[in-house]
C-alpha positions in Angstrom: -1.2 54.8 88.3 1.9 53.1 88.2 0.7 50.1 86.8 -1.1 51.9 84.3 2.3 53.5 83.3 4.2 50.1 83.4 1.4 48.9 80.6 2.0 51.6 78.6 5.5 51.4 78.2 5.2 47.8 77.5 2.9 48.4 74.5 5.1 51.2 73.6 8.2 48.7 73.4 6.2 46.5 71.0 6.4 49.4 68.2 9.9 49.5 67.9 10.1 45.6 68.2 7.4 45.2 65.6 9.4 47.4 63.2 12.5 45.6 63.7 11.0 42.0 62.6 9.7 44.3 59.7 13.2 44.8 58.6 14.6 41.4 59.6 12.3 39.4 57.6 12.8 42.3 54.7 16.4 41.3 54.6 15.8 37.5 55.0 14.4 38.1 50.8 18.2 39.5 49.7 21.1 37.8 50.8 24.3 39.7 50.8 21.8 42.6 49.5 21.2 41.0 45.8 17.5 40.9 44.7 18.4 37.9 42.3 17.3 35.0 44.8 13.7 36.6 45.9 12.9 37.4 42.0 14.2 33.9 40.9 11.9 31.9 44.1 15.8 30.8 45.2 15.1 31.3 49.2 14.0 29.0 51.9 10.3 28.7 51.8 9.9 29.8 55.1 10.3 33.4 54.5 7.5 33.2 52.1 5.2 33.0 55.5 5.8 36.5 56.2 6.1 35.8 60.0 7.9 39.0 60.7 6.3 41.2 58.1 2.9 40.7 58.6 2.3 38.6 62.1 5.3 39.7 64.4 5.0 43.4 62.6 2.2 44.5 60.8 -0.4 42.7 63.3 1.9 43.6 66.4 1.5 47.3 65.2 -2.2 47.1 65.5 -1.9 45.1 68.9 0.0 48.0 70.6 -2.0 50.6 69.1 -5.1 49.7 70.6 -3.5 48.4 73.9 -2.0 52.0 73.6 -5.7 53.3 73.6 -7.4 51.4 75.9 -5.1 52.6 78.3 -5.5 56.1 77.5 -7.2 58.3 79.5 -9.7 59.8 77.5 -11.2 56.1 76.2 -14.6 55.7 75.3 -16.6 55.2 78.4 -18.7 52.1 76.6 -21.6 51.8 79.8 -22.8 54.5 82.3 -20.6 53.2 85.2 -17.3 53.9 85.3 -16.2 50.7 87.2 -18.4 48.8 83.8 -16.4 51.0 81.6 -12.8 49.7 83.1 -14.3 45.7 83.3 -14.9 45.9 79.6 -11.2 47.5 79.1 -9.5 44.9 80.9 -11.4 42.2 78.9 -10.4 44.0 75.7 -6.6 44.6 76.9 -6.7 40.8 77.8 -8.2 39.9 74.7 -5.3 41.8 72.3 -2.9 40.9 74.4 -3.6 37.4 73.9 -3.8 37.8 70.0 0.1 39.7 70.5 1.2 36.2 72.0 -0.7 34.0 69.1 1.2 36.6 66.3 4.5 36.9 67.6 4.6 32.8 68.8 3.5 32.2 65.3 7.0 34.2 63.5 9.3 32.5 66.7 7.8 29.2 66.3 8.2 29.9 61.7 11.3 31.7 62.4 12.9 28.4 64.8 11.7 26.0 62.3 13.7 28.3 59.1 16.7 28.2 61.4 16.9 24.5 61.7 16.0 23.7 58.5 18.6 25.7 56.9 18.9 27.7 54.0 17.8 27.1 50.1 20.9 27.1 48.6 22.7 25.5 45.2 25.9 22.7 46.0 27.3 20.3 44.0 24.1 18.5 43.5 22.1 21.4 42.7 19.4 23.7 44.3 18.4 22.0 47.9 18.0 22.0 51.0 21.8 21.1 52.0 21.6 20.9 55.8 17.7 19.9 55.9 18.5 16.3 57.4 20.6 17.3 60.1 18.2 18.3 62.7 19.8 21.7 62.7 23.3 20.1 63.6 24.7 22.3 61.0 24.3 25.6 63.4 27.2 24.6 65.2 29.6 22.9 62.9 31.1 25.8 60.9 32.9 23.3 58.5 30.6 22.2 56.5 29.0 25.5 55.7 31.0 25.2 52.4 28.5 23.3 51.0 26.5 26.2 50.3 28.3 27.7 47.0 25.7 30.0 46.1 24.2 32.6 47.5 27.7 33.7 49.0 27.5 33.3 52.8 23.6 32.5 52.9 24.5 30.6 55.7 25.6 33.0 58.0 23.0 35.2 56.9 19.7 33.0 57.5 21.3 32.4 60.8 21.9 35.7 62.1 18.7 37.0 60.4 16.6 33.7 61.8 18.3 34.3 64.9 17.3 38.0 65.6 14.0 37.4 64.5 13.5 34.8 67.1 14.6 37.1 69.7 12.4 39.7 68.6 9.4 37.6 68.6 10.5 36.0 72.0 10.7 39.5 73.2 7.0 40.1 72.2 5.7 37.0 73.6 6.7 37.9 76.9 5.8 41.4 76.9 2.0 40.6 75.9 2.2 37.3 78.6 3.2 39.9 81.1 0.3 42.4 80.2 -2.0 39.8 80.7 -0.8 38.5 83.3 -0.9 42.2 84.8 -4.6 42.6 83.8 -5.6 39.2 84.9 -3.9 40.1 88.6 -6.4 43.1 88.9 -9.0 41.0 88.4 -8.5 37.9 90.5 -6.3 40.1 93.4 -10.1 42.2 93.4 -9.5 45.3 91.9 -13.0 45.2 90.4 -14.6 42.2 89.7 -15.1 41.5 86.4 -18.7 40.2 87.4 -21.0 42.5 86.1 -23.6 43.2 88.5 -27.8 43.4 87.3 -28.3 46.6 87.7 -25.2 48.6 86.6 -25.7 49.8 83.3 
């Protein structure tokens, strides 16, 4: 029972998470709030993968609500025996679970690789990438952030917003690692086996 409950609020946590990247990689499209950039294709190509949108959001929406159903206690009973029924819904929980790791590792490992690069900004020379051949160097030395003239403080914004976005992914991965591992503990520790025995249906 209690681990039942400790699975539930897991897949609960993912909905506010999930909503959170939404708005994160919403924001990533308007630095310093001004539509201009997104309309104009002037932002770093890497929020055109709609990591938290779509994978670390939409996609983790759908994760936790059918995490959120196979754990409910009216599910559909999918064989005659209920000790079938709960084999099947521990594969399935594994199974979405799994996919919640592959979405949310796919915005932290998009969302890292924005960070470093840096953001798609206009300097002296132009529209470029300024900081793109530093190897992400540029995250600690605050000096020559400067070269950035336009959009004002882009930046500091890619950097927070990267930054949260990571975390918010990071978050995810471990909370879907942890349901499997949870699931796959029931299973090997001999809960039930996950054998299904001739006979049963």
């Amino acid at each position: 029972m209690g681990s039942r409950k400790c699975r539930s609020c897991l897949s609960r946590l993912l909905i506010p998470l999930a909503l959170w990247s939404i708005t994160v990689n919403i924001l990533l499209y308007f630095p310093n709030g001004q539509i201009s950039y997104a309309s104009s294709n002037k932002l770093t190509n890497y929020v055109w993968y709609f990591e938290g949108i779509c994978f670390s959001g939409v996609m983790m929406l759908i994760v936790a609500a059918v995490l959120l159903v196979l754990e409910s206690d009216n599910n559909y009973k999918c064989c005659q025996s209920e000790n079938c029924s709960k084999k099947y819904m521990t594969l399935l929980s594994i199974i979405f679970s799994a996919l919640g790791i592959a979405f949310s590792g796919y915005c932290l490992v998009i969302s890292t690789l924005g960070l470093v690069q840096g953001p798609y900004c206009r300097t002296l020379n132009g529209w470029e990438y300024a900081f793109e051949g530093t190897a992400g160097r540029f995250l600690t030395d605050s000096s020559i952030w400067i070269q950035c003239l336009e959009p004002a403080h882009v930046v500091e914004w890619n950097i927070i917003l990267f930054s949260i976005l990571i975390a918010l992914s990071g978050l995810q991965v471990i909370i879907c690692l942890i349901r499997v591992v949870i699931q796959l503990s029931k299973i090997l520790c001999g809960t039930y086996s996950i054998i299904i025995q001739p006979g049963i249906i």
